[in-house]
N, C-alpha and C positions, 0 to 999 in steps of 0.2 A: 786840328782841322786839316782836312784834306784841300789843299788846293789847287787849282787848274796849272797852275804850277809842276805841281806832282806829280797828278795826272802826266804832262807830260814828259816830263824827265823818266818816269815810268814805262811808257806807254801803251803799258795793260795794265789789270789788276782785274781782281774781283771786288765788287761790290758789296762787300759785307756790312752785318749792323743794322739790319734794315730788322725793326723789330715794331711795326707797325702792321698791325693783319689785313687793312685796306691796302697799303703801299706793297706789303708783301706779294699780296693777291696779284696786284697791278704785274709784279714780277715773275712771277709764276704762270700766268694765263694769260696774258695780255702781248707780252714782248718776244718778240723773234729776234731770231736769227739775221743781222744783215739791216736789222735796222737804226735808226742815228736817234739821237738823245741831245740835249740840253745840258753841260753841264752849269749848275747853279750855285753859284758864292752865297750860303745863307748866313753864313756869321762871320762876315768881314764888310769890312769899308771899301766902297759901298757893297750893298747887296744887291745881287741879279747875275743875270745871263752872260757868264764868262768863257763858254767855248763848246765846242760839239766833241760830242764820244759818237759809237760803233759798235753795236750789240754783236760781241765774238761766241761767247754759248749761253743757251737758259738752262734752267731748273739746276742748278745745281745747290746742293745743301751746303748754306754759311757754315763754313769752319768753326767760326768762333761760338757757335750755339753747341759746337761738341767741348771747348776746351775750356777748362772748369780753371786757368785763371785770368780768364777773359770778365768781363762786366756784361758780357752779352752771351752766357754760358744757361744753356737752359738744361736742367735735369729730367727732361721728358725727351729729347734727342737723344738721336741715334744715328751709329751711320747708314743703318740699314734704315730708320724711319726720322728726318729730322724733319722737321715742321718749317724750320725758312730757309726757303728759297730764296736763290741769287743768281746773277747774272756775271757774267766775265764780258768786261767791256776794253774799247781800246778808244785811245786818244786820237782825234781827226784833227782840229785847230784851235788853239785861242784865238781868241776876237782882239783885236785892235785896243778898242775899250770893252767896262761891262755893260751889259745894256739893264737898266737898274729899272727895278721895279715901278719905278717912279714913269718910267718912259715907257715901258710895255701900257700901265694902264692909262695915261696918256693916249695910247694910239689907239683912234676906234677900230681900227680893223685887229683888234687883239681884245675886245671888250670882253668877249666870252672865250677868252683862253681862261683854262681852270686858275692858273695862278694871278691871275689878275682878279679872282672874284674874293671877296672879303669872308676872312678865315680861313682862306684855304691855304695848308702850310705843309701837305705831305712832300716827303721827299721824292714819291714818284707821281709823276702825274702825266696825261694824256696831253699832248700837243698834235691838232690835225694838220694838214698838210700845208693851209695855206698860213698858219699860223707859221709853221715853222720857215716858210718862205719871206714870212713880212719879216722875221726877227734877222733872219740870213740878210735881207735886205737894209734894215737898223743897222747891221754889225757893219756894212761895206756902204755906206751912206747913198744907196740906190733909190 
């Protein structure tokens, strides 16, 4: 597991693995250049909103869908045509604490963030602006 940890000791990376066509898509069409992200603890104690990234470039094709001994190596890529896209991000801050799932759906002003709605588990997902201002706000107890 990658953790916000890493992220920051890192303090870039590419965002590879991302082998979800909705999530992909989300990456590919959706995210610019210059824009900020949520990064999200899903498989650790506890789970939730452990700090903000920084969208450095899009559309670039995941490495690992070309290298054949990866687990995420797809035999229909190419480098001239690889099918997932990714993002190169960089590390802004961890949070204090995480802000845990539990707490996002708790707050009514976050009812209709996508990750608070039941079943929803992609690893990318759309966060609007006041959303991402209530959670900013959660992290620095405003």
């Amino acid at each position: 597991m990658y953790s916000i940890d890493d992220f920051k000791k890192d303090q870039d990376t590419v965002w590879t693995e991302v082998r979800n066509y909705q999530a992909r898509n989300f990456l590919r069409d959706s995210i610019s250049v210059g824009d900020y992200f949520f990064f999200y603890h899903s498989s650790s104690e506890p789970s939730g909103i452990a700090g903000v990234g920084k969208i450095l470039r899009t559309k670039i094709g995941d490495p690992t869908a070309l290298d054949k001994k990866s687990e995420y190596f797809d035999p229909k890529a190419t480098k001239e045509h690889n099918p997932w896209s990714t993002v190169e991000v960089q590390f802004v801050e961890k949070f204090p604490a995480v802000i845990t799932l539990a707490e996002v759906k708790q707050n009514k002003k976050l009812s209709k963030m996508v990750v608070a709605q039941k079943g929803s588990r992609l690893s990318v997902q759309p966060v609007k602006a006041d959303q991402f201002e209530e959670i900013m706000n959660m992290a620095y107890g405003h």
